[in-house]
C-alpha positions as CSV (number, residue, x, y, z in Angstrom):
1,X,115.7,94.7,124.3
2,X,115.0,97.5,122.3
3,X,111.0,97.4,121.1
4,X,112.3,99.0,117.6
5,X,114.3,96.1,117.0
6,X,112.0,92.9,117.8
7,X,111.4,92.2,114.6
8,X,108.1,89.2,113.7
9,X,109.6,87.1,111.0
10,X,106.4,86.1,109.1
11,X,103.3,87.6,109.8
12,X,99.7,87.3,107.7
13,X,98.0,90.9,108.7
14,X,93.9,91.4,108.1
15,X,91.9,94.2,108.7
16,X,88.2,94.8,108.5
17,X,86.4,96.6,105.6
18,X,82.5,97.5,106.3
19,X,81.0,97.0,103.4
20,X,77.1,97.9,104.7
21,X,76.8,100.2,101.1
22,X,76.9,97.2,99.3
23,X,74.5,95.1,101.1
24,X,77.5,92.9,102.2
25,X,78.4,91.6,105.6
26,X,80.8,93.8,107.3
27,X,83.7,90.6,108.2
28,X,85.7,91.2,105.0
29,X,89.2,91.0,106.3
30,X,92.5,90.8,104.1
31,X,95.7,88.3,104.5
32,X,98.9,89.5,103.9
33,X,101.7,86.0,102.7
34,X,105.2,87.3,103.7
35,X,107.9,85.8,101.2
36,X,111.4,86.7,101.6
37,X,114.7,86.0,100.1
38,X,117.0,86.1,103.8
39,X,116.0,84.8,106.9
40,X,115.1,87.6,109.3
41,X,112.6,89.8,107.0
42,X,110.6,91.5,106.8
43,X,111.5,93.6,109.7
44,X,108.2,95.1,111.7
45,X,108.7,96.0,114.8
46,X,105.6,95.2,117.6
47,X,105.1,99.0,119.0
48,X,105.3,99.7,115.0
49,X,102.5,97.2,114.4
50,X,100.4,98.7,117.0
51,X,100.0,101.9,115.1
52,X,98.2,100.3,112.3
53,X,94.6,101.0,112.8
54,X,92.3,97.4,112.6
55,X,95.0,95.4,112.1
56,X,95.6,91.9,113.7
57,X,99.3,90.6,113.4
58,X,99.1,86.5,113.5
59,X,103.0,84.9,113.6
60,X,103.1,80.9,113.4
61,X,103.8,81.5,117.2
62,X,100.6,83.0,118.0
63,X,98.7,81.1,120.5
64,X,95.5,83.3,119.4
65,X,95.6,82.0,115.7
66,X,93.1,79.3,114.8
67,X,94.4,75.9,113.4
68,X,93.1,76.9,110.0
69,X,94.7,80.1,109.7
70,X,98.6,78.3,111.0
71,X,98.0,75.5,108.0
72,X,97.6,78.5,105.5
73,X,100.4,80.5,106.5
74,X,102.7,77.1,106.6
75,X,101.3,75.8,103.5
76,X,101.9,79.3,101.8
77,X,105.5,79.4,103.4
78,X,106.5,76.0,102.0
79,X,105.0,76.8,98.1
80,X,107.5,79.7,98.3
81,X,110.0,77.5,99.1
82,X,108.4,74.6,96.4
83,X,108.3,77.4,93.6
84,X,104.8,75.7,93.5
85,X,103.3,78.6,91.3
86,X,106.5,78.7,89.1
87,X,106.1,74.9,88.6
88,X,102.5,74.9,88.2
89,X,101.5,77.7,86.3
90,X,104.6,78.2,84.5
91,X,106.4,74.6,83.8
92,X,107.9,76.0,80.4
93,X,109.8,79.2,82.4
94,X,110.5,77.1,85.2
95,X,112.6,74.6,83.2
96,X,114.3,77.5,81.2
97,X,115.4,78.8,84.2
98,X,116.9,75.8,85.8
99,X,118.6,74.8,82.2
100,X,120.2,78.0,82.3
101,X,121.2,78.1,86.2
102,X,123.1,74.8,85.2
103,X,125.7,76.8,82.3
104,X,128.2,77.8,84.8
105,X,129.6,80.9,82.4
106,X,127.4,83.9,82.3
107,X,128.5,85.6,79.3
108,X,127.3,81.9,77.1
109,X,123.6,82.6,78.9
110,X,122.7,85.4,76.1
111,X,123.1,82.8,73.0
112,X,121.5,80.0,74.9
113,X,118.7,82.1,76.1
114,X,117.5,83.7,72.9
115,X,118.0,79.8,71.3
116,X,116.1,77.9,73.4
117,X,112.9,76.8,72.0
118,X,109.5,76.1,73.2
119,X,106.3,76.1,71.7
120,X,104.3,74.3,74.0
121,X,102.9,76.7,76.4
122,X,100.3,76.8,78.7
123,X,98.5,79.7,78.0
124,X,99.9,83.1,76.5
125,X,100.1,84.7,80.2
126,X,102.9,81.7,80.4
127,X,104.1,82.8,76.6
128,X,104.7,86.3,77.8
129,X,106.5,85.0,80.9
130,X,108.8,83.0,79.0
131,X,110.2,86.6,77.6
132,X,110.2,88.2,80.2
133,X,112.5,85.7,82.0
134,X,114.3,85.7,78.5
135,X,115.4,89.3,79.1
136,X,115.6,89.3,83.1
137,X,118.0,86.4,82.5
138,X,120.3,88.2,80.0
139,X,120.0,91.2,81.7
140,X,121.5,89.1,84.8
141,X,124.5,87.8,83.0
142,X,125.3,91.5,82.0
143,X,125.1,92.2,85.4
144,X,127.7,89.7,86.6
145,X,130.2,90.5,84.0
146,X,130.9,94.2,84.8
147,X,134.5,95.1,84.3
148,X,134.6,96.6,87.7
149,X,131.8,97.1,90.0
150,X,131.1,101.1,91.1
151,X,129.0,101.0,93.4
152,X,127.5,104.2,94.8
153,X,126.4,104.5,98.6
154,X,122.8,105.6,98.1
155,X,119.7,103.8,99.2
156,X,118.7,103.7,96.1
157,X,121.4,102.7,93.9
158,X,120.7,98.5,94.6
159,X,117.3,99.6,94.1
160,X,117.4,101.2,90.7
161,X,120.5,98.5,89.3
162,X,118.7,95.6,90.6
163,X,114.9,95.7,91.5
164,X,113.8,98.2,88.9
165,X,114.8,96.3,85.5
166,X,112.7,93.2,87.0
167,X,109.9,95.0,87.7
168,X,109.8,97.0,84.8
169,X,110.5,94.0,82.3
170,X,107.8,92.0,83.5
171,X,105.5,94.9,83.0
172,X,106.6,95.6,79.4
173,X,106.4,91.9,78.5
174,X,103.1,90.6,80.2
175,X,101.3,94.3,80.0
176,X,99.7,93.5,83.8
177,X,101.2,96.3,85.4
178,X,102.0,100.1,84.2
179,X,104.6,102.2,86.6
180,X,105.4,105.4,88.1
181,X,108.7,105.6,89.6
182,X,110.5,107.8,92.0
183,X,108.7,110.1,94.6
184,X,105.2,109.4,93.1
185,X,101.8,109.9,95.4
186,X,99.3,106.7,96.1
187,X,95.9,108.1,95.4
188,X,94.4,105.6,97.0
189,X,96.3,106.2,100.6
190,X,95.3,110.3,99.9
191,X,91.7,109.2,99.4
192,X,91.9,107.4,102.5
193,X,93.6,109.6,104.5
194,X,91.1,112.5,103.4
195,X,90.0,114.6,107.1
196,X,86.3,113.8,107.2
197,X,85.5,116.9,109.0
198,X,87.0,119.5,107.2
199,X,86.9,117.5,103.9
200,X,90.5,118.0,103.0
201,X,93.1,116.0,102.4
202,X,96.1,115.2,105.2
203,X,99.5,115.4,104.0
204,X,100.5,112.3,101.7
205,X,103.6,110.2,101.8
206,X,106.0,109.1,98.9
207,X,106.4,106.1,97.7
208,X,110.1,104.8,95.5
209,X,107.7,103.3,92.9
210,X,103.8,102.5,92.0
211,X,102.3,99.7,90.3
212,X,98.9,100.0,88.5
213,X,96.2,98.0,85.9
214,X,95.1,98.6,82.4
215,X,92.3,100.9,84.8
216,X,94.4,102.6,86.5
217,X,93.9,100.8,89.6
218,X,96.3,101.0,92.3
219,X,97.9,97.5,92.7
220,X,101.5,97.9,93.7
221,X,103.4,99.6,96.4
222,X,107.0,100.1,96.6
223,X,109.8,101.2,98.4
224,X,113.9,101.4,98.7
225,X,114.9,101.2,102.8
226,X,118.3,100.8,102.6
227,X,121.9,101.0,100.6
228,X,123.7,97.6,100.2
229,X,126.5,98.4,102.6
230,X,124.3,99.4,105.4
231,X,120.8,99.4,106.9
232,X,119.2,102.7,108.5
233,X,117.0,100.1,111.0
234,X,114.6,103.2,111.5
235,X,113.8,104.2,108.0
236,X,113.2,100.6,107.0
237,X,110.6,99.7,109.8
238,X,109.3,103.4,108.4
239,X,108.9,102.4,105.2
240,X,107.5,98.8,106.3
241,X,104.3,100.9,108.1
242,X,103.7,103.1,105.3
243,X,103.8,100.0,102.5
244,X,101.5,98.4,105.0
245,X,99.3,101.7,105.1
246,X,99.6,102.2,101.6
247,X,98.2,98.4,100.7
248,X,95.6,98.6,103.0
249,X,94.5,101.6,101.3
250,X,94.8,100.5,97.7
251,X,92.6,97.3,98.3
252,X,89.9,99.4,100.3
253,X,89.8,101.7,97.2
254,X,88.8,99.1,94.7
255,X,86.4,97.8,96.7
256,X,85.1,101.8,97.3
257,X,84.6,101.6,93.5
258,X,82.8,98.6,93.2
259,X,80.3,98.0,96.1
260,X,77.9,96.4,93.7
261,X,80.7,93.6,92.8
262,X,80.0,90.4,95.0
263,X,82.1,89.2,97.9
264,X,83.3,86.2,95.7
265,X,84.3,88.6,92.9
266,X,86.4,90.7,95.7
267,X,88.3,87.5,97.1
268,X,89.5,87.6,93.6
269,X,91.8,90.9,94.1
270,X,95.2,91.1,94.8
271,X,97.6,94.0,95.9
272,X,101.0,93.9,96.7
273,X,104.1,96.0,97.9
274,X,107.9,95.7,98.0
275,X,110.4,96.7,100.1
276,X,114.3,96.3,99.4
277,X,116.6,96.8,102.3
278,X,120.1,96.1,102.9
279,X,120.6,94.0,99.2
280,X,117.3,92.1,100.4
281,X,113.8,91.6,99.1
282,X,110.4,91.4,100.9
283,X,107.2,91.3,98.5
284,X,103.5,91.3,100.4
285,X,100.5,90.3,99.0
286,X,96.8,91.0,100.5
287,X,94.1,89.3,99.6
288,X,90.4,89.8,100.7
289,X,89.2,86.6,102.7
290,X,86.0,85.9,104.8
291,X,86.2,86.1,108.4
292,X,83.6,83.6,109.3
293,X,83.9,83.9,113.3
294,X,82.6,87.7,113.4
């Protein structure tokens, strides 16, 4: 079988970060949870993971992974499936969602939406949810009753009709995240990818869209592999690697700018990336964890 094409279904990925500056111990590694929305994803093929400098790749298959490490990544795998954080953290939105799924006709979800009440929220990061689903919802139902559907062949037209108004709705409503869309430059990855001996920067990669905090920090890769009608294979395990690259960079670059911040406070961080392919959705979330057998 072709190497490009053995694909590892769900994968946690950590890598080392020396952190000697700060007077920490140098086994800070980073987890990656792999949530998607179609069996088969995300797509990364095993010659592909072996460019990845300090990277481990741990599948539930991996006879190598500790016990500890395989309950996480099932436990993780079945809260996606649970909506455990939807549920948890968000009862009020989960239950507005699932009354609305249950009205069959998608033009009546705009007046049933913008009626429902609730004042009994959790906290106001839940409030500010609630709206946001309010708008993704009702921008849903204008989705599914188009006239007729146009649909143009470009990788990024699902990309820009779809993924695009969630992202950016959820980013004007909560205020978490800020964005830069279309053929913008990680300065992170550039920083990271700066040629020590000649102090210059390498040549630095584009990325569909970019995520960032109220401090400009770099939290959120993103990329468009594919049309709806057809996958390029190639260009979506390309653009896998360089959200992967990308990531890793962003979360070393926060913990570049604060080495006097404690290892507890880091564990705290999280940075994510996206990848459409194919009318598909991958989303990747690292997180700085302890390796305690270095």
């Amino acid at each position: 079988m072709d190497p490009a094409r053995e694909s590892i279904d769900g994968f946690l990925i950590r890598f080392r970060e020396r952190r000697e500056a700060a007077g920490q111990p140098n086994n800070a590694t980073a987890a990656v949870d792999v949530f998607t929305f179609k069996p088969g994803l995300p797509k990364l093929a095993t010659d592909t993971a072996k460019k990845l400098d300090m990277v481990t790749i741990i599948t539930n298959y991996n006879q190598n992974m500790t016990t500890e490490m395989k309950a996480t990544f099932k436990q993780q795998l079945q809260d996606q499936i649970d909506l455990k954080t939807l549920k948890v953290d968000f009862p009020n939105v989960y239950r507005m969602v699932v009354d609305t799924l249950e009205i069959q006709r998608y033009e009546q979800w705009p007046k049933f939406l913008w009626n429902y009440e609730n004042s009994d929220f959790e906290s106001l990061l839940e409030k500010r949810f609630f709206k946001a689903a309010q708008y993704i919802l009702t921008t849903f139902a204008d989705k599914c009753n188009r006239v007729e559907v146009l649909r143009g062949r470009g990788e990024r037209t699902f990309w820009v009709d779809r993924v695009v108004p969630v992202m950016q709705t959820i980013g004007d409503q909560t205020s978490l995240t800020g964005f830069d869309w279309c053929e913008t430059k990680s300065k992170d990855h550039g920083e990271a990818n700066i040629n020590t001996d000649l102090w210059m920067k390498t040549s630095r990669r584009f990325l569909d869209g970019l995520g960032f905090d109220a401090k400009k920090n770099e939290l959120l890769a993103m990329e468009a592999s594919s049309g709806i009608e057809k996958e390029d294979l190639n260009h979506t395990l390309d653009d896998t690697l360089k959200n992967l690259h990308t990531s890793i960079s962003m979360i070393s670059g926060i913990i570049r700018r604060n080495l006097d911040a404690s290892f507890e406070t880091m564990k705290q961080v999280r940075v994510f990336c996206i990848q459409s392919r194919h009318g598909s959705i991958v989303r990747l979330s690292f997180i700085p964890v302890e390796e305690k057998d270095h």
